[in-house]
C-alpha positions as CSV (number, residue, x, y, z in Angstrom):
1,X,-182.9,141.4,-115.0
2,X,-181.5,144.1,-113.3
3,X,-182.0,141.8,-109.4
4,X,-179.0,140.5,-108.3
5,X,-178.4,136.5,-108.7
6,X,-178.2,133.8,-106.4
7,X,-174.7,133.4,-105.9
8,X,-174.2,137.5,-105.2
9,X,-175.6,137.3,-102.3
10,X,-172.9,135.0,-101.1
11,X,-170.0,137.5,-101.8
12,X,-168.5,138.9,-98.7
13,X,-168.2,142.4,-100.6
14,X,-171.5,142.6,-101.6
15,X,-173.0,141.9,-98.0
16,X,-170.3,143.7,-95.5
17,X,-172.3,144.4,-92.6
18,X,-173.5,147.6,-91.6
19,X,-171.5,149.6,-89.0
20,X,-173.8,150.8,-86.3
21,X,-172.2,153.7,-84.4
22,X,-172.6,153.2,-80.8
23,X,-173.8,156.2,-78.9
24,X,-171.2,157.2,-75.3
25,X,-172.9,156.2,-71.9
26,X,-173.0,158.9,-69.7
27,X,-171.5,158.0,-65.8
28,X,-173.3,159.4,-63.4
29,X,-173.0,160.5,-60.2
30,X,-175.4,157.6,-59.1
31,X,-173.5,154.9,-61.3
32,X,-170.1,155.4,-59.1
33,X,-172.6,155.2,-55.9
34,X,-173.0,151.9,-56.5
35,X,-169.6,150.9,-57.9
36,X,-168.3,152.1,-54.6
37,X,-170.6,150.0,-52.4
38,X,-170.3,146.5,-54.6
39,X,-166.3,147.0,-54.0
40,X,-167.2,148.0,-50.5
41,X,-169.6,144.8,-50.0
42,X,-166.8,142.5,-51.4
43,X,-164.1,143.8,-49.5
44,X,-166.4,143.4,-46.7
45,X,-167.6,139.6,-47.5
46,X,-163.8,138.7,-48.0
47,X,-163.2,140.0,-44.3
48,X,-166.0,138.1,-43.2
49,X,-164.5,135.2,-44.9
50,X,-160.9,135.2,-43.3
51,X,-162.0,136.2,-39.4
52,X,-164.4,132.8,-40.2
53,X,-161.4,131.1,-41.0
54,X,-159.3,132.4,-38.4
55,X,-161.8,131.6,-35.3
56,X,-162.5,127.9,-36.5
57,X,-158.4,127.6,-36.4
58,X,-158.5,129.7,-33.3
59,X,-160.8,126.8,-32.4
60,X,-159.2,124.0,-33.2
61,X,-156.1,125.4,-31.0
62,X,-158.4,125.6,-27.3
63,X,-159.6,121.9,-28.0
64,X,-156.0,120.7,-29.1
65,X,-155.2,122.8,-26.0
66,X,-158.2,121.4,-24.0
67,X,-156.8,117.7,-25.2
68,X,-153.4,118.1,-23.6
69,X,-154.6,119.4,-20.7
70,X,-157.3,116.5,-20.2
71,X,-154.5,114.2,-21.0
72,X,-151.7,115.8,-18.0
73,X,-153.9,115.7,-15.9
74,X,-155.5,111.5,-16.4
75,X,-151.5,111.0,-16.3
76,X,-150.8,112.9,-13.2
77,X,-154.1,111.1,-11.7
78,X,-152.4,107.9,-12.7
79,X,-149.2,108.6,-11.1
80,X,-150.4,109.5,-8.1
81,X,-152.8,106.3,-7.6
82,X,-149.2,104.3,-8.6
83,X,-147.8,106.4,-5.7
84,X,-150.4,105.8,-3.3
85,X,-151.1,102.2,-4.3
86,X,-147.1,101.1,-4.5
87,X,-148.2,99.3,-7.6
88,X,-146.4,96.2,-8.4
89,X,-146.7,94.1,-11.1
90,X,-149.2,90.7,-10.6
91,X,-146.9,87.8,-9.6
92,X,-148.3,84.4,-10.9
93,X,-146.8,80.4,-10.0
94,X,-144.5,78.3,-12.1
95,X,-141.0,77.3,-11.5
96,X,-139.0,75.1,-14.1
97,X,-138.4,72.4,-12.0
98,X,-136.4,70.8,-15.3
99,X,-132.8,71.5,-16.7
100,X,-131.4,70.2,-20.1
101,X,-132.2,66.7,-21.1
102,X,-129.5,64.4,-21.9
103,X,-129.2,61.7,-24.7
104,X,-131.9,59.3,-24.6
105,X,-129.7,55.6,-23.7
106,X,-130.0,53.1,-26.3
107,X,-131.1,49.9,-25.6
108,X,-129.4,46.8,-27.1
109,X,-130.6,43.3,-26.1
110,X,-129.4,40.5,-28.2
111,X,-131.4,38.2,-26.0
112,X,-134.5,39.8,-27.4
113,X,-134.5,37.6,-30.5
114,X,-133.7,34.4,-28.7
115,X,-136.6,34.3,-25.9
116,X,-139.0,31.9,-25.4
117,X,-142.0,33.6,-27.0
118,X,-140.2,34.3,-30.1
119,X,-138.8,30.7,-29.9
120,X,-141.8,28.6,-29.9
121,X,-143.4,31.3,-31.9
122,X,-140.7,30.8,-35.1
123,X,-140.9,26.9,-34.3
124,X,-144.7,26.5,-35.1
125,X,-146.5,26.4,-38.2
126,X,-147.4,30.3,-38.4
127,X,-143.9,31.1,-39.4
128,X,-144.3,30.1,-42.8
129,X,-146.9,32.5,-43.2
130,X,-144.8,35.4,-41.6
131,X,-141.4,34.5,-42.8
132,X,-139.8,36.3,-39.3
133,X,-136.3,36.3,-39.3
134,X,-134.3,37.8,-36.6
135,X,-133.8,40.5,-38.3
136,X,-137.3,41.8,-38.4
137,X,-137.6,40.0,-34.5
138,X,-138.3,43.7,-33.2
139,X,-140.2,44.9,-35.6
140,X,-142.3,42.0,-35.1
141,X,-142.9,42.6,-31.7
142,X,-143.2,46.3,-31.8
143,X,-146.1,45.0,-33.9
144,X,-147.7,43.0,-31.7
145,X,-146.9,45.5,-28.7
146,X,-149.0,48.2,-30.8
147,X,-151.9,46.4,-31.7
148,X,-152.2,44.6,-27.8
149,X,-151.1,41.1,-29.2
150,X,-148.3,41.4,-26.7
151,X,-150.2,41.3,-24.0
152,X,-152.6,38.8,-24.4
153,X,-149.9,36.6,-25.0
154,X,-147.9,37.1,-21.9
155,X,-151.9,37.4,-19.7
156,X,-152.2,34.0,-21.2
157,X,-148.5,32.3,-20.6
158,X,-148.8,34.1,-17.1
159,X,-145.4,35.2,-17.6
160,X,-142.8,37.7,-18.7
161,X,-139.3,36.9,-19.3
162,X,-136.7,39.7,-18.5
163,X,-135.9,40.6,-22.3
164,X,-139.5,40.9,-23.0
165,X,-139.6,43.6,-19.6
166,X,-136.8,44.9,-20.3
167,X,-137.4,45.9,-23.8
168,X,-141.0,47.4,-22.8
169,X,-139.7,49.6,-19.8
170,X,-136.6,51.4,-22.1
171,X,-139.6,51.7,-25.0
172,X,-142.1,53.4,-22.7
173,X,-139.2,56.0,-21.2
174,X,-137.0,56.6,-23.9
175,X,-138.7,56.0,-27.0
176,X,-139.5,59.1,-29.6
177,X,-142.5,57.6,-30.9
178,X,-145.7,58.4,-29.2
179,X,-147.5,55.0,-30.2
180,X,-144.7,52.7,-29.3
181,X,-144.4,54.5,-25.9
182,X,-148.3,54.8,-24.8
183,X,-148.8,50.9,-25.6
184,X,-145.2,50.2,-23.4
185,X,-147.0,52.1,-20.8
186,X,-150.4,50.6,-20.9
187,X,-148.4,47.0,-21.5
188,X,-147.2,47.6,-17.7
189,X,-149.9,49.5,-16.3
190,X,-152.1,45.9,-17.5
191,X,-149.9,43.6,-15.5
192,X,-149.6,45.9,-12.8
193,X,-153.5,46.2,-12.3
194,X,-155.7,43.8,-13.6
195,X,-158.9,43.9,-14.3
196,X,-159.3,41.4,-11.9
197,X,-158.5,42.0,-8.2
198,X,-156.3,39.1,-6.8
199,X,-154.1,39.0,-3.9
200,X,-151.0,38.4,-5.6
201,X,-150.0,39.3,-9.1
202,X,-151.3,37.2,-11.4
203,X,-148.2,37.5,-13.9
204,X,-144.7,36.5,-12.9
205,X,-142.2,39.0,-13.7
206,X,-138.5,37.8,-14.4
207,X,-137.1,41.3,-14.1
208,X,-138.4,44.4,-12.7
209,X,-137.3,48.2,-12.5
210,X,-136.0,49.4,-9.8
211,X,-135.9,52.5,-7.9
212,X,-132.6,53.7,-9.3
213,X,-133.6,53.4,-13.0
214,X,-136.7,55.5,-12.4
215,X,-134.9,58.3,-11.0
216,X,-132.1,57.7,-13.7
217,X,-134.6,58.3,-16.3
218,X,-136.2,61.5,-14.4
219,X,-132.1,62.4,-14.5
220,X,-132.3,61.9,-18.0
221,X,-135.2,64.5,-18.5
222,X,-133.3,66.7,-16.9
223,X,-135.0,67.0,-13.6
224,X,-133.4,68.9,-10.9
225,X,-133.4,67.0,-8.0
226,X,-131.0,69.3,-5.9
227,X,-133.9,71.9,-6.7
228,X,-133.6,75.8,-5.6
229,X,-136.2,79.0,-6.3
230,X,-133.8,80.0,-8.8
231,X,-132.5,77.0,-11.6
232,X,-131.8,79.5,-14.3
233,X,-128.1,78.7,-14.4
234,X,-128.4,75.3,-15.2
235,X,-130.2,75.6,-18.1
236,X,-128.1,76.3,-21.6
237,X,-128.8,77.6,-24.2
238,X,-127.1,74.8,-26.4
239,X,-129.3,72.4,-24.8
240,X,-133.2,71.4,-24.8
241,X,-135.0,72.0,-21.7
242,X,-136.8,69.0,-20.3
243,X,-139.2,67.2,-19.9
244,X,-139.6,65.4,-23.0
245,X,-143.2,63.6,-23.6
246,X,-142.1,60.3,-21.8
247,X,-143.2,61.3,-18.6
248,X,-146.4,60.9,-18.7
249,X,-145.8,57.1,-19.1
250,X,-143.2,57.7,-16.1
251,X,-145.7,59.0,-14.4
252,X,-148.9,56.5,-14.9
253,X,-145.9,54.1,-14.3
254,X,-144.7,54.9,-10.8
255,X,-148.2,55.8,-9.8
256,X,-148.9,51.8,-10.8
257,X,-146.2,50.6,-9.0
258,X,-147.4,52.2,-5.8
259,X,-150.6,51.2,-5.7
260,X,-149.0,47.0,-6.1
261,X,-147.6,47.3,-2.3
262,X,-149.3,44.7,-0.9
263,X,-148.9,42.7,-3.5
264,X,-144.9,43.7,-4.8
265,X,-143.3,46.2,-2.4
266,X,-141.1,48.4,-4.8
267,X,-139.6,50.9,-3.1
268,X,-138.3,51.7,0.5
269,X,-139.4,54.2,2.5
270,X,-136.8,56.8,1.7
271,X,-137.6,56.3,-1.8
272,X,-141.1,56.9,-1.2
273,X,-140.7,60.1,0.8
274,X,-138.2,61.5,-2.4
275,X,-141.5,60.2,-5.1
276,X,-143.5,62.5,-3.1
277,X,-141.3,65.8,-3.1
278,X,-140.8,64.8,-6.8
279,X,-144.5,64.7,-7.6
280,X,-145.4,68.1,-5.6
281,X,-142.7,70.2,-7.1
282,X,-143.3,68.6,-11.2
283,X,-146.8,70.3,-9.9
284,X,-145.3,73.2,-9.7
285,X,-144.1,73.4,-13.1
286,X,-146.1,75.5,-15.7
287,X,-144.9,73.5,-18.3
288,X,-146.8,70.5,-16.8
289,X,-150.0,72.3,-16.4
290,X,-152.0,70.6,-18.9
291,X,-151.4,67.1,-16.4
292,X,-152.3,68.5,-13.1
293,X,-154.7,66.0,-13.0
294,X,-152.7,62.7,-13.6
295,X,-150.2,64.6,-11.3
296,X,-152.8,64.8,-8.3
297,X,-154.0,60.9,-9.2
298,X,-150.1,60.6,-8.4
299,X,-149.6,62.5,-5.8
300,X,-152.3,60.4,-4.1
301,X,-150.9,56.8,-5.3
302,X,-148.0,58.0,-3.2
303,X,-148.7,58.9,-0.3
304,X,-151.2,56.1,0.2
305,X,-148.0,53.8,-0.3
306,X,-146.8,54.2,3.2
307,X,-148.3,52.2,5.8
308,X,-149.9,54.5,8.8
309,X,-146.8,54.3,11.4
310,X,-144.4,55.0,8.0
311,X,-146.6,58.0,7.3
312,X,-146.8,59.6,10.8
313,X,-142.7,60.3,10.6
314,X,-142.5,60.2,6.8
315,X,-145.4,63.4,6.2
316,X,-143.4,65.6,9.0
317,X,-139.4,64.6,7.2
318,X,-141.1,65.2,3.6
319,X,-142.7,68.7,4.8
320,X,-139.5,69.9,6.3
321,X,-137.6,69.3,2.8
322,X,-140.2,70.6,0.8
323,X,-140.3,73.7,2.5
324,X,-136.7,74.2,2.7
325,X,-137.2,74.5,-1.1
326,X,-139.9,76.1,-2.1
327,X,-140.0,80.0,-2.7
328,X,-140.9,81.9,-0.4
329,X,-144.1,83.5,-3.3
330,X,-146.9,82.1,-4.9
331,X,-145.1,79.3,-5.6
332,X,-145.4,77.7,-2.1
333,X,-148.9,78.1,-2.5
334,X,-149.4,75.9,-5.3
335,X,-146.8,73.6,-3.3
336,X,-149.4,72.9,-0.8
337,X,-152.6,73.5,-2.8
338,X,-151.2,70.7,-5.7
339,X,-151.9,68.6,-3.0
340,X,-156.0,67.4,-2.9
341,X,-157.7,67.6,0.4
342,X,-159.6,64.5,-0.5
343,X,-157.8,62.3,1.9
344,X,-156.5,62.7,5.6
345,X,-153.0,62.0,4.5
346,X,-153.7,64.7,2.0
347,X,-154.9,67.0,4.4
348,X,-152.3,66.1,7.4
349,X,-149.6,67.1,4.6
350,X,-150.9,70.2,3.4
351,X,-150.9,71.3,6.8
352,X,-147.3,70.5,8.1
353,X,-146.1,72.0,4.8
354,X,-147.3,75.4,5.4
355,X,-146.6,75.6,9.1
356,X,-142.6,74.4,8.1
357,X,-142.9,76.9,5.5
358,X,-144.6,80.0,7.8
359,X,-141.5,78.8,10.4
360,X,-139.1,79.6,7.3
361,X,-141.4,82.6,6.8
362,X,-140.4,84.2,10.0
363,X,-136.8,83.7,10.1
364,X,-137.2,81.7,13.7
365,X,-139.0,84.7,14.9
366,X,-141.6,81.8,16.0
367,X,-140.9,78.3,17.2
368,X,-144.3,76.7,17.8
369,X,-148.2,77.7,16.9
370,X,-148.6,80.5,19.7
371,X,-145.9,81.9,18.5
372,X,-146.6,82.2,14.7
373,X,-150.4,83.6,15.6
374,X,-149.2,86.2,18.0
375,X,-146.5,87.4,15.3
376,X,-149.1,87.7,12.8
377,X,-151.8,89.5,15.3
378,X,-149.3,92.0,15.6
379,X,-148.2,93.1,12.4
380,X,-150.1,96.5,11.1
381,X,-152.2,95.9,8.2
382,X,-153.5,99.8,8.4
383,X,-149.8,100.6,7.7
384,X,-149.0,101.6,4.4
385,X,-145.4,100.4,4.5
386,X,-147.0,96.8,5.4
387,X,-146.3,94.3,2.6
388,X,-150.1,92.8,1.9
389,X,-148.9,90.3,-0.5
390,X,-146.8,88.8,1.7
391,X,-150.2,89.2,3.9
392,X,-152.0,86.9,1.4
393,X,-149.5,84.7,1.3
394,X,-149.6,84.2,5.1
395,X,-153.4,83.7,5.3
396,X,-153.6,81.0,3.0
397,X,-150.7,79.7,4.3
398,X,-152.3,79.6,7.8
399,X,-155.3,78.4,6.6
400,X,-154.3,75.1,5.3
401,X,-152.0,74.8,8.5
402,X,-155.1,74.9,10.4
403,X,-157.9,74.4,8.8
404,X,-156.7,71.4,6.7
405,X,-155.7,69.6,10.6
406,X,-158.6,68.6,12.7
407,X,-156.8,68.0,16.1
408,X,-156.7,72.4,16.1
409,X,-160.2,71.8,17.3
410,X,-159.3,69.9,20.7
411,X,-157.2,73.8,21.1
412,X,-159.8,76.5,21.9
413,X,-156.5,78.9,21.8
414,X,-155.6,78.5,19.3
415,X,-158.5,79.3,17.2
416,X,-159.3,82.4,19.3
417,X,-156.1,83.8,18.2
418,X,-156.8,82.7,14.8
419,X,-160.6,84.5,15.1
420,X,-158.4,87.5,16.2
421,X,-155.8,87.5,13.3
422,X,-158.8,87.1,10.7
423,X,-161.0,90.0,12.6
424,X,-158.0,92.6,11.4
425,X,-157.2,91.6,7.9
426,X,-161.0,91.8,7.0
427,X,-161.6,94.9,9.2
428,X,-158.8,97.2,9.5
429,X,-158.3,96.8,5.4
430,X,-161.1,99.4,4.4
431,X,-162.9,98.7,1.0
432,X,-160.9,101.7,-0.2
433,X,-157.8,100.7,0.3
434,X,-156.0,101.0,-3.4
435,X,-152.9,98.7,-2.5
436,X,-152.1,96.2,-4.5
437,X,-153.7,93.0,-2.4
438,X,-155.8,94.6,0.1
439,X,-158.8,93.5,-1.5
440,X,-157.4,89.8,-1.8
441,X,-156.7,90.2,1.7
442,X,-159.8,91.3,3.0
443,X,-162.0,89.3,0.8
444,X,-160.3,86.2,2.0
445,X,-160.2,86.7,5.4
446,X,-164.2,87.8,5.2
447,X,-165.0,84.8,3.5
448,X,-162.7,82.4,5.9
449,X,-164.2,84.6,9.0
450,X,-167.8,83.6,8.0
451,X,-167.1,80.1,7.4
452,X,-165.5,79.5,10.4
453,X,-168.5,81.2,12.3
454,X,-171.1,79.4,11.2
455,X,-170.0,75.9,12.1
């Protein structure tokens, strides 16, 4: 009875805990000892730490150092090759042969709904079907034009009457729409050469263009017939820069009409000799890069439209004129090189364009072939002042004089001196030689130098 109950041994009171006196530690002399040296170690450890620190920054500093030092020094390498090179920057061809276009004309024929096809067309049967009015007259025929009804129609009446030409020739060089202007073209281009080769045309044509409303429409584009090296200040802002997408079709058109000669003369002489400056210098435009090809298939229609004693003047009048107009850079070399080699009229005008345009070259320092060698023999290619791209430009030039005209051959001169002037481009311009061109220069004249050696 006397043991405590349960619920006493919960009572705080009854169950205080005992105190336990702690007894002092005594510090000795040892205890201090080491105190001392695990301060000592961590003072130590935290030095460590911070000249760690300090030498990867110290580091960081030489190679940042080491960077800007590399980097001087590429730039200071880099100026002095600029120095010793004369560096200039890459010239490439194109000239905008094209100024602002004008308003398109707009055609108005009233005749249009009252000739003969439409006529006998409105009179037969089918008209009930088609209901055609004259309202819906061009409509109708813009129909047929598309969809090559047109011109089975006029292949099988053997005839075109001058509203139905007219209409077709404004359509293919002034209209907007690409479809109604490729089937105009390929409308004319039909008549003009059949499949079937005949000695006369086998169409009669009531009306056809003439010379004047070509060049009107190449006016209209905006072409620069009065053209210079420089045609910046005739194009304005306010207007749009020609050409449009019509000449194409003026293109595939003229080059139609010239190859019909002997069968419909078109155009005089004089006309002819202007179509071929027109169709090297729209070779010379950029912007009509992606038709180089229908522009050589030109270039060749037209010069095979003179006969042989029109083209023995006409090549030597047309050089002179291109060459007073074309710059004196790379453009004149894609003046003569627009024009294919396939032919001997091709080749007999690529070389009287570039010797007219080496005579410009050289101010009348030369008159005749002699002349122009001996002036190029002596200039200095080993100078450094000596201007190597105008060195390029001379050796293709004279390459195509000469090489591009087979009665050179019957001189023996002539081609020594050329031997001569080839012998120092490719060997007095080392392989070294950092200016801008000398390795054009001396590759070409290699290459031109070995060909000319092993015929």
């Amino acid at each position: 009875m006397d043991a405590p109950l349960d619920f006493e041994f919960e009572d705080p009171l009854l169950n205080s805990p005992v105190i336990v006196k702690k007894s002092k530690k005594v510090i000795g002399l040892d205890d201090l000892l080491t105190d001392h040296y695990q301060e000592k170690s961590k003072v130590i450890e935290r030095e460590s730490k911070r000249a760690k620190a300090k030498k990867k920054y110290d580091s960081d500093e030489d190679d940042f150092d080491k960077e800007a030092l590399l980097s001087k020094q590429i730039n200071e390498c880099h100026n002095q090759m600029q120095e010793m090179s004369g560096e200039a920057e890459i010239a490439t061809w194109g000239v905008h042969v094209f100024g602002n276009q004008k308003p398109m004309p707009v055609l108005t024929l009233p005749e249009l709904g009252s000739c003969s096809l439409l006529r006998s067309f409105m009179s037969s049967e089918l008209n009930s079907l088609v209901e055609l009015t004259t309202e819906k007259v061009e409509t109708f025929l813009e129909g047929l034009l598309v969809n090559g009804w047109l011109s089975k129609l006029v292949n099988t009446r053997c005839y075109i009457e001058k509203s139905i030409a007219k209409w077709t020739f404004y359509l293919m060089l002034y209209s907007s729409k690409e479809e109604l202007r490729a089937s105009a073209c390929d409308f004319w281009c039909n008549i003009l050469l059949p499949q079937v080769k005949t000695e006369k045309l086998p169409i009669r044509i009531e009306w056809f263009p003439s010379y004047c409303e070509l060049r009107s429409a190449l006016k209209t584009y905006g072409f620069l017939f009065n053209y210079l090296s420089r045609t910046e200040s005739i194009i304005t802002n306010s207007g749009v820069r020609g050409p449009p997408k019509n000449i194409r079709a003026w293109i595939k058109f003229v080059a139609a009409c010239c190859c019909v000669r002997s069968k419909r003369p078109v155009f005089s002489t004089s006309e002819a000799e202007e179509l071929v400056e027109v169709a090297v210098f729209l070779s010379s435009d950029r912007q009509l890069e992606g038709l180089l090809v229908l522009l050589d298939e030109f270039v060749q229609s037209v010069i095979s439209y003179f006969t042989d004693e029109e083209w023995n003047i006409s090549c030597e009048k047309i050089a002179r004129s291109i060459s007073c107009r074309s710059p004196r850079d790379l453009n004149c070399l894609q003046t003569v090189e627009c024009i294919s080699g396939v032919s001997t009229r091709g080749n007999h005008l690529r070389s009287a364009i570039s010797y007219q345009i080496l005579l410009n070259c050289f101010d009348n320092q030369a008159s005749n072939e002699e002349e122009i060698l001996s002036f190029l023999i002596s200039i200095n290619v080993k100078d450094r002042s000596c201007d190597l791209f105008q060195m390029y430009i001379y050796l293709v030039l004279t390459e195509n004089w000469l090489l591009s005209n087979p009665m050179f051959e019957l001189k023996p001169v002539i081609y020594e001196m050329w031997g001569v002037y080839l012998r120092n481009c490719s060997c007095q311009i080392t392989s070294t030689d950092m200016r801008p061109y000398a390795s054009k220069v001396r590759t070409k004249a290699s290459y031109i130098l070995f060909g000319t050696t092993n015929k």
